[in-house]
C-alpha positions as CSV (number, residue, x, y, z in Angstrom):
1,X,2.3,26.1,-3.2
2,X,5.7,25.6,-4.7
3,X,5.8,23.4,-7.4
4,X,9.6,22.0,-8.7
5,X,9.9,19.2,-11.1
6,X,12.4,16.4,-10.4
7,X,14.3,13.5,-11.9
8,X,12.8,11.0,-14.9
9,X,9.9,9.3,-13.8
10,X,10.3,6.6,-17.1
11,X,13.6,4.5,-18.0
12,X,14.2,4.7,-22.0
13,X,12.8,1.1,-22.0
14,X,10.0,2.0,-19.7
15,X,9.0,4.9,-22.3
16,X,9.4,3.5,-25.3
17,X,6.9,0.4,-23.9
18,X,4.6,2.9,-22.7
19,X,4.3,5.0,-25.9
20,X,3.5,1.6,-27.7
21,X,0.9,0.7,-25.8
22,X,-0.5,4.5,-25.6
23,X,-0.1,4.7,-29.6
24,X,-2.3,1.3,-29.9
25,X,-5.2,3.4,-28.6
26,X,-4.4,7.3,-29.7
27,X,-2.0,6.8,-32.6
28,X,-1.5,10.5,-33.2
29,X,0.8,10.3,-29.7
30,X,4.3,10.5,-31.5
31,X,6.4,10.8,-27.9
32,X,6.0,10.8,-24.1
33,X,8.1,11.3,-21.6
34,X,7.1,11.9,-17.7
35,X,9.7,13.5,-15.0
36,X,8.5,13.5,-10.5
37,X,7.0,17.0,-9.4
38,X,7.3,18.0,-6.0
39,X,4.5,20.0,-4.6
40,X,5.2,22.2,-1.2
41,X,2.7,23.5,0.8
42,X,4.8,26.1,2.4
43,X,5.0,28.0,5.8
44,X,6.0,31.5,4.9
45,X,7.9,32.8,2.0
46,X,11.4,32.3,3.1
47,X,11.2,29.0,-0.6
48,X,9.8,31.2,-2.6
49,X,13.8,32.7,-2.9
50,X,16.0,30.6,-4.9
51,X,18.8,32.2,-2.8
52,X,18.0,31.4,0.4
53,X,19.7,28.5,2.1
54,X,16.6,26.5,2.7
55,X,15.8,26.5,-0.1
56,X,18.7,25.2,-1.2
57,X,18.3,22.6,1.5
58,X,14.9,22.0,0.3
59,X,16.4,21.2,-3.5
60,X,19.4,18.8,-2.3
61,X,16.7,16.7,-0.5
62,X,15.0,16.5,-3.8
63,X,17.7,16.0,-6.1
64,X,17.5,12.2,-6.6
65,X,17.4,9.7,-9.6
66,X,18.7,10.1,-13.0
67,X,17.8,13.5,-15.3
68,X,16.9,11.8,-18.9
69,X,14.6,13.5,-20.1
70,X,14.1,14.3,-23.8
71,X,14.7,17.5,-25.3
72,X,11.9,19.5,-25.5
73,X,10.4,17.9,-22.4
74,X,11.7,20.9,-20.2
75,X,10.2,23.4,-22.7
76,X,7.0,21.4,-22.7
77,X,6.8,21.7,-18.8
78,X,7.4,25.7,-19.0
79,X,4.8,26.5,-21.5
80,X,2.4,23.7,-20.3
81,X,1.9,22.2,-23.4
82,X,0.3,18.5,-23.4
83,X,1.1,18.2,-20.0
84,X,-1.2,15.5,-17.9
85,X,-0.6,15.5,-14.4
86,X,-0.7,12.0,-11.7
87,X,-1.7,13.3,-8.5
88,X,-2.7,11.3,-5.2
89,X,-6.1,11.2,-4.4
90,X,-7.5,14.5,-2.9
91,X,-8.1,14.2,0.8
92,X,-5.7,11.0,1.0
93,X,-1.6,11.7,2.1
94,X,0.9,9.5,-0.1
95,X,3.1,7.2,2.0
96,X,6.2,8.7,-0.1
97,X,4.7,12.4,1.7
98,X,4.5,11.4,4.9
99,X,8.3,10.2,4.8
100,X,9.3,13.3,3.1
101,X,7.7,15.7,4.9
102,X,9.4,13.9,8.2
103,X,13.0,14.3,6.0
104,X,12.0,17.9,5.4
105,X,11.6,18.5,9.2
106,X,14.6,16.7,10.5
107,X,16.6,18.9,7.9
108,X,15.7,22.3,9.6
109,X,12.6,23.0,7.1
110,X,10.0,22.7,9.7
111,X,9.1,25.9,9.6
112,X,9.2,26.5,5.9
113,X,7.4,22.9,5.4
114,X,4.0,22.2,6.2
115,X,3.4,18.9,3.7
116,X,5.3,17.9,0.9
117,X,3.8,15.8,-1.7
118,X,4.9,14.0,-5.0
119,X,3.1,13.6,-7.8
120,X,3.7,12.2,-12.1
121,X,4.0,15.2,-15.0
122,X,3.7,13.4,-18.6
123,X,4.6,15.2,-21.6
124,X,3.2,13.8,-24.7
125,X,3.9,15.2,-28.3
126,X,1.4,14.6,-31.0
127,X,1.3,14.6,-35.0
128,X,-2.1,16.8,-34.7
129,X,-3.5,19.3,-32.7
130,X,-3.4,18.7,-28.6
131,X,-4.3,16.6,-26.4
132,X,-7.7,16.3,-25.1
133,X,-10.3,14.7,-22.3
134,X,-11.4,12.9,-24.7
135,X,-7.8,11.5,-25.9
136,X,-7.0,11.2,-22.3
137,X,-9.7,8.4,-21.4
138,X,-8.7,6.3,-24.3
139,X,-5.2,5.3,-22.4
140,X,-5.2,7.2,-19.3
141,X,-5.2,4.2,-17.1
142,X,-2.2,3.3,-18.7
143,X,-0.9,6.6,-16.1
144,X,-2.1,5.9,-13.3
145,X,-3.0,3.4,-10.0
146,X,-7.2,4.3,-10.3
147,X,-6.9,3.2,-6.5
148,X,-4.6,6.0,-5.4
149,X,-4.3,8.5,-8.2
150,X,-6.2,11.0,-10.1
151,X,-5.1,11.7,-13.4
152,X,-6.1,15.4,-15.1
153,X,-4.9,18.0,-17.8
154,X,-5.1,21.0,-15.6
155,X,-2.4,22.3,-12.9
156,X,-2.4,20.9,-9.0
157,X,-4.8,22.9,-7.2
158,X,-3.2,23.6,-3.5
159,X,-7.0,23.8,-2.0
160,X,-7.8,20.5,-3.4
161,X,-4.1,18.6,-2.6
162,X,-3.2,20.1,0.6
163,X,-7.3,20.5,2.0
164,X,-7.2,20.8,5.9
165,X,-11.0,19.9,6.9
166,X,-12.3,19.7,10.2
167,X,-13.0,16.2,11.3
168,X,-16.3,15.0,10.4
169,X,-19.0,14.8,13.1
170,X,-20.3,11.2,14.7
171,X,-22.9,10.0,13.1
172,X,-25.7,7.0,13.9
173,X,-27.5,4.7,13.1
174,X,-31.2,4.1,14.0
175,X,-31.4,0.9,15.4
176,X,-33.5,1.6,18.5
177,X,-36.1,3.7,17.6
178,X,-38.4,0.4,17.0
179,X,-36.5,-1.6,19.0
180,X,-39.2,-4.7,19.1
181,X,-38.8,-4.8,15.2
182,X,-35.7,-6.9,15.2
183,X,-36.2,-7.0,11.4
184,X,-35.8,-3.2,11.0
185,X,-32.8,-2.9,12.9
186,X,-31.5,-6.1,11.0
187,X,-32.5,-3.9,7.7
188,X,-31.1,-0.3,9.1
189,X,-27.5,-2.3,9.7
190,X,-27.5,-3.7,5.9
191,X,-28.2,-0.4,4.5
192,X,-25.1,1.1,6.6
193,X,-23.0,-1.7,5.7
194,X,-23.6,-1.1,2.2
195,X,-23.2,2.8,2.4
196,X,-20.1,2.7,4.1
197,X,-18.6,0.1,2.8
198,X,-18.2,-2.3,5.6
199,X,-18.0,-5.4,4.4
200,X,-19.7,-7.0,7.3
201,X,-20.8,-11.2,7.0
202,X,-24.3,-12.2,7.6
203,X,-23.9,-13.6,11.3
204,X,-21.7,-10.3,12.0
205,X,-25.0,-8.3,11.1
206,X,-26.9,-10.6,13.5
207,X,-24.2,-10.0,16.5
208,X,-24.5,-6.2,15.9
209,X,-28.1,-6.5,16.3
210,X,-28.1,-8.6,19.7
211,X,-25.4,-6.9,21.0
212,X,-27.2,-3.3,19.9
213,X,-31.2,-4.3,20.3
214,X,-32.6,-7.9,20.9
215,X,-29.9,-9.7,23.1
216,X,-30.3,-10.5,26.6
217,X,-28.5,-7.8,27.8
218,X,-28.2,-5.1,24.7
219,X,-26.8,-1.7,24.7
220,X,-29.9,-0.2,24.3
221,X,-28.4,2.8,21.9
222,X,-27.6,3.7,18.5
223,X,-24.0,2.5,17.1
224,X,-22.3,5.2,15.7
225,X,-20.1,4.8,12.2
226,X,-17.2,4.9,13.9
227,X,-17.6,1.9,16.4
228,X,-18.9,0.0,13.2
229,X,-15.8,0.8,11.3
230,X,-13.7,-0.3,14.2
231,X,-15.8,-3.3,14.5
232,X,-15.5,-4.2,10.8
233,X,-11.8,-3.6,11.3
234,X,-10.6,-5.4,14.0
235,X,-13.2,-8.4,13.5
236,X,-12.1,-8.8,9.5
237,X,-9.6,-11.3,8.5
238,X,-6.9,-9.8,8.0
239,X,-7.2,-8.9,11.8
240,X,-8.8,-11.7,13.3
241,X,-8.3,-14.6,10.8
242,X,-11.9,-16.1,12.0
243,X,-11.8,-17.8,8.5
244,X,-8.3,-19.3,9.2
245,X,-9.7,-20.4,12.6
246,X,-12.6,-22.0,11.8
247,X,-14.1,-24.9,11.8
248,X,-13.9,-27.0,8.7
249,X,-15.3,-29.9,6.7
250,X,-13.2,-32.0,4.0
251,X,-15.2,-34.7,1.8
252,X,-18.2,-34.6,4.1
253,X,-15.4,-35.2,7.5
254,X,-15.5,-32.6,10.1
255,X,-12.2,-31.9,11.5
256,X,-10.7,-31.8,14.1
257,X,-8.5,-29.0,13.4
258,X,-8.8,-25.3,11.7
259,X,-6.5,-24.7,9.2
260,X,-4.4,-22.5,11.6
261,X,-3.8,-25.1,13.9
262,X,-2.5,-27.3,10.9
263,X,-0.2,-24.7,10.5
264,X,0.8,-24.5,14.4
265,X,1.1,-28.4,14.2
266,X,4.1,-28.8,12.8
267,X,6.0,-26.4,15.5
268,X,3.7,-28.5,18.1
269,X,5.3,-31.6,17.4
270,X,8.8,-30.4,16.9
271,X,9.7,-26.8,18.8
272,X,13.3,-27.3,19.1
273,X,14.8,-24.2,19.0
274,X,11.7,-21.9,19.0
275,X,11.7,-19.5,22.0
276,X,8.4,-17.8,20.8
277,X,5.8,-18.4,18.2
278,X,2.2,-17.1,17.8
279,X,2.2,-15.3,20.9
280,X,4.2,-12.2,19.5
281,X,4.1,-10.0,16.2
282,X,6.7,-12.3,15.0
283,X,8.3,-15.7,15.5
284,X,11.8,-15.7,17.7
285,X,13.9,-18.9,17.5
286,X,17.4,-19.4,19.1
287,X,20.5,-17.7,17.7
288,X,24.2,-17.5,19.1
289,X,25.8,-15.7,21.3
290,X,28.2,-12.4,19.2
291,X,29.7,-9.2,20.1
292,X,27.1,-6.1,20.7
293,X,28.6,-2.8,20.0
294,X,27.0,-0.2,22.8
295,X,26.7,1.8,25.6
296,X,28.6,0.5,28.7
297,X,27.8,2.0,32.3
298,X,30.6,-0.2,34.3
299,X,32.7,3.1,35.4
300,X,30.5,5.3,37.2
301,X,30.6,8.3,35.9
302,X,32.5,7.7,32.3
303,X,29.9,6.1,30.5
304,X,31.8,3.9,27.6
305,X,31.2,2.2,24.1
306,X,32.2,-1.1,24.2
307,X,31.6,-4.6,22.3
308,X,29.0,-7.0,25.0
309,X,29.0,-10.9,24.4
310,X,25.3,-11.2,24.4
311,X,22.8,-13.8,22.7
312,X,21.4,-13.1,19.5
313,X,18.4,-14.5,18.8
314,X,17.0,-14.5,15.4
315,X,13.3,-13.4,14.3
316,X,11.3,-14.1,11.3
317,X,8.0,-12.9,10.3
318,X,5.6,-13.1,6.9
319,X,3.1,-10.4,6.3
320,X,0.8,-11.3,3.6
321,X,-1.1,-8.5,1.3
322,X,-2.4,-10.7,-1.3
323,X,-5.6,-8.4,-2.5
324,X,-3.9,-4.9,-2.2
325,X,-1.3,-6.3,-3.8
326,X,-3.3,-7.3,-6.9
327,X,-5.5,-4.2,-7.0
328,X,-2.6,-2.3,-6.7
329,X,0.7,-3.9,-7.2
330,X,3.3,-1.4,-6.3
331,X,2.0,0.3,-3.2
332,X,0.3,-3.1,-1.9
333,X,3.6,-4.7,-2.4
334,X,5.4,-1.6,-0.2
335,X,2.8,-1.0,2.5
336,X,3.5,-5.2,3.0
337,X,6.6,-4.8,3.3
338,X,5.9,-1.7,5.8
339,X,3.6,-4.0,7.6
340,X,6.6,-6.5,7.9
341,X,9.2,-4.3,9.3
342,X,6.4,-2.9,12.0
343,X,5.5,-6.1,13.5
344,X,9.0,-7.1,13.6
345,X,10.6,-3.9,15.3
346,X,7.2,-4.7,17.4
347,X,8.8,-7.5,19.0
348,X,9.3,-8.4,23.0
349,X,11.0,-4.6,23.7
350,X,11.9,-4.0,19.7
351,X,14.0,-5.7,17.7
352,X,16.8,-4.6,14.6
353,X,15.5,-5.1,11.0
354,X,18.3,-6.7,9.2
355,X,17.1,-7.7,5.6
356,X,13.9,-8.2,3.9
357,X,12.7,-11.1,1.4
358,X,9.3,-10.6,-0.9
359,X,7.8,-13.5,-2.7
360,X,5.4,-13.7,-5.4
361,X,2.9,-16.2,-7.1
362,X,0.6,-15.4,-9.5
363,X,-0.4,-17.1,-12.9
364,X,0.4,-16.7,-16.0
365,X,2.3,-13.9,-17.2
366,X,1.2,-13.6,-21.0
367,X,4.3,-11.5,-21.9
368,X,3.2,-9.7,-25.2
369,X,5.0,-11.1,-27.6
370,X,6.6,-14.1,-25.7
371,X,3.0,-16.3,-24.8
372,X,4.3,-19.6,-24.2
373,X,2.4,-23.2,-25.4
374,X,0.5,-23.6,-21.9
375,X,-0.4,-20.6,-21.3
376,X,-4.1,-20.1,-21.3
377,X,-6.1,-16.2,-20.4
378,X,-8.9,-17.1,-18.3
379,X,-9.6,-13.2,-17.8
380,X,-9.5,-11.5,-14.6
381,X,-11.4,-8.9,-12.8
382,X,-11.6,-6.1,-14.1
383,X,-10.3,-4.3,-10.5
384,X,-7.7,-6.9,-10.5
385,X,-3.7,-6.2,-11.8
386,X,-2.3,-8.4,-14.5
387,X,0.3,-11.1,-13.7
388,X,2.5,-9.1,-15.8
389,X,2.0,-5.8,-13.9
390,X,1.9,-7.8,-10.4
391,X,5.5,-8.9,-11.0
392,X,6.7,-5.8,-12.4
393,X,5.5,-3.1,-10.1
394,X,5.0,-5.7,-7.5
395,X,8.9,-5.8,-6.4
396,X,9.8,-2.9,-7.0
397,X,7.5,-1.5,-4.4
398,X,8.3,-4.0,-1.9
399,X,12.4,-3.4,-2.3
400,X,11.5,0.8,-2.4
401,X,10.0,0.5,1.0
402,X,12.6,-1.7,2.4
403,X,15.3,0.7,0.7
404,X,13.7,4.1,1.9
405,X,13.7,2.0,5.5
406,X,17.1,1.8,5.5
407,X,16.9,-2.1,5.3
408,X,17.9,-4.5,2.1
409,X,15.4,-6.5,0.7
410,X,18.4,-9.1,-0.2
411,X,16.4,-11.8,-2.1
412,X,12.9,-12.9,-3.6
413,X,10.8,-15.8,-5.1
414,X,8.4,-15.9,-7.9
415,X,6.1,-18.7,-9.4
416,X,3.4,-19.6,-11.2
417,X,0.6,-21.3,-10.3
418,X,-2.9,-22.0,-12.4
419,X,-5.6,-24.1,-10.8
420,X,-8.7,-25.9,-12.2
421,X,-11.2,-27.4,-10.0
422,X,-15.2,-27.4,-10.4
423,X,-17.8,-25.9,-8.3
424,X,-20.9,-27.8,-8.1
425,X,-23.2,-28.0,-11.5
426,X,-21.3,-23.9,-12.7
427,X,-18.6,-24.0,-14.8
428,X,-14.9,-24.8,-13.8
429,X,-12.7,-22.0,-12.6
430,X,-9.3,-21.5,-12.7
């Protein structure tokens, strides 16, 4: 594995902030400073030679971002003195790796390239003595996204960070075995969805079982873990919206209508303009007629490029990533944006991304320092972002993807908004 540190990972303000808070916890932290490194599992040895041209191909695709590093951080990074390292997960492939290793390809390094990866190398000076695990879990969450990263004193271990296992093998669960105990199949299905982690519902967990064991017609076999992922998956909400298309009851008052098609309403009763909604990945409403620049096959045999008077319709879409956002705010905000420019580009027979927007709303911020009068801190959990970090990290990562896409995220909104309403005899939330 080759291992070559980048750019400054930390603006002046950025570290100076971050060595305040870091002091409030170890106070015998006198500096930090943090730059990218760039980890290559390699194909052959032809980047192991400084001189060799893809290797300088390898370095120029690398060379981003501004060098500000303190002096002694470059020192620090040779000798590996108080270094901590921010890796991604092992087993897990950053989004920023996946891109790059693509880049690497494209650029002639496919054979030199297996995987490239990105990772976080702080360098901390201190009044006494080093530092240690223990010094590390007083403020190392102050380094890292728990949710993606790992944070650790020691070197990258290639085995761990670039581990090619075999794919796991299929594996059941016993539903059948006492098939006219609809109760221990009922019971098998809640310990899986505990274990793995699948967030199934109550009446989901009854389905499973009728469509598995006890229905009029049932499948009459085990479900393996990966059909219950997929089912999980595509019947959640974030797939299926079966909570935004439910049926619903205000003040006692069914309704007539979910809250979806409230929503639909309003292009129900006045569609002027639309040409497609709710049918596609996005909406598509009526544009104007302009020049297209392309391909023109009217002389056989001389293909040309020239300017076509076509219609341009216009398309606008909203992906939502409200929870990954606030468990973690920069790559939730990016992979939204991702999400976005998919479903658009997803359209009829594919569409052009032309500019991106990102809005945010989130309570209040409790700037350190700058609390205003009606701000109150109700807490949050404790797997939950701050305000302050949501609308920090949370556009940056949402104008990064859009950038690295080759797309401008040209504007934003923020706002904040703080609710109080009861629930039943328990205390109030907000």
């Amino acid at each position: 594995m080759l291992e070559l540190h980048g750019s400054s990972y930390l603006s002046d303000t950025r570290r100076k902030l971050l060595l305040k808070s870091i002091q409030q916890r170890c106070p015998k932290v006198t500096l930090v400073d943090a730059v990218y490194v760039h980890l290559v599992e390699e194909q052959g040895e032809v980047l192991q030679s400084t001189d060799a041209k893809e290797r300088a191909t390898l370095e120029r695709l690398l060379d981003y971002g501004d060098y500000i590093s303190l002096a002694g951080t470059a020192d620090a990074l040779r000798d590996q003195q108080n270094v901590v390292y921010v890796l991604p997960r092992p087993g897990s492939i950053s989004p920023w790796s996946s891109k790059a290793t693509d880049i690497a390809a494209l650029c002639g390094l496919r054979e030199h390239v297996k995987r490239l990866e990105r990772g976080i190398v702080f360098v901390f000076q201190v009044s006494e003595g080093v530092i240690t695990p223990e010094d590390l879990s007083l403020f190392g969450d102050l380094l890292h996204d728990r949710m993606t990263q790992v944070v650790q004193l020691s070197r990258p271990h290639p085995e761990l960070l670039f581990a090619h296992r075999p794919a796991a093998p299929l594996v059941t669960v016993d539903l059948v075995s006492n098939s006219e105990d609809k109760q221990h199949a009922r019971d098998k299905l809640l310990a899986a969805n505990k274990e793995l982690g699948l967030a199934l519902s109550s009446d989901e967990i009854d389905y499973l079982v009728e469509a598995f064991v006890s229905g009029p017609t049932p499948i009459n076999r085990n479900p393996t873990d990966a059909e219950l992922f997929m089912f999980a998956q595509v019947n959640s909400e974030h797939c299926r919206h079966k909570i935004f298309n439910a049926l619903w009851t205000l003040d006692g008052q069914p309704q007539d209508t979910s809250l979806f098609q409230m929503i639909r309403n309003t292009e129900k009763l006045s569609g002027k303009g639309t040409i497609s909604a709710y049918s596609d990945n996005a909406a598509v409403f009526e544009g104007y007629r302009a020049p297209r620049f392309g391909m023109s096959f009217a002389s056989p045999g001389s293909p040309t490029y020239e300017a076509h008077l076509e219609d341009m319709h216009i398309l606008i879409k909203v992906e939502t990533h409200n929870h990954p956002t606030a468990v973690s705010p920069y790559p939730g905000a990016a992979t939204g944006s991702g999400g976005e420019i998919r479903d658009e580009g997803a359209v009829g027979r594919g569409s052009k991304p032309k500019a991106g927007l990102a809005g945010f709303t989130v309570s209040n911020l409790l700037i350190p320092g700058y609390e205003q009068p009606w701000e109150t801190d109700f807490g949050r959990p404790a797997h939950i972002a701050s305000a302050l970090d949501i609308m920090i990290e949370g556009p940056l990562g949402a104008s990064a993807f859009n950038n690295e896409f080759g797309r401008p995220r040209s504007r934003g909104t923020s706002a904040r908004s703080l609710s109080e309403f009861p629930l039943g005899r328990r205390a109030r939330r907000r």
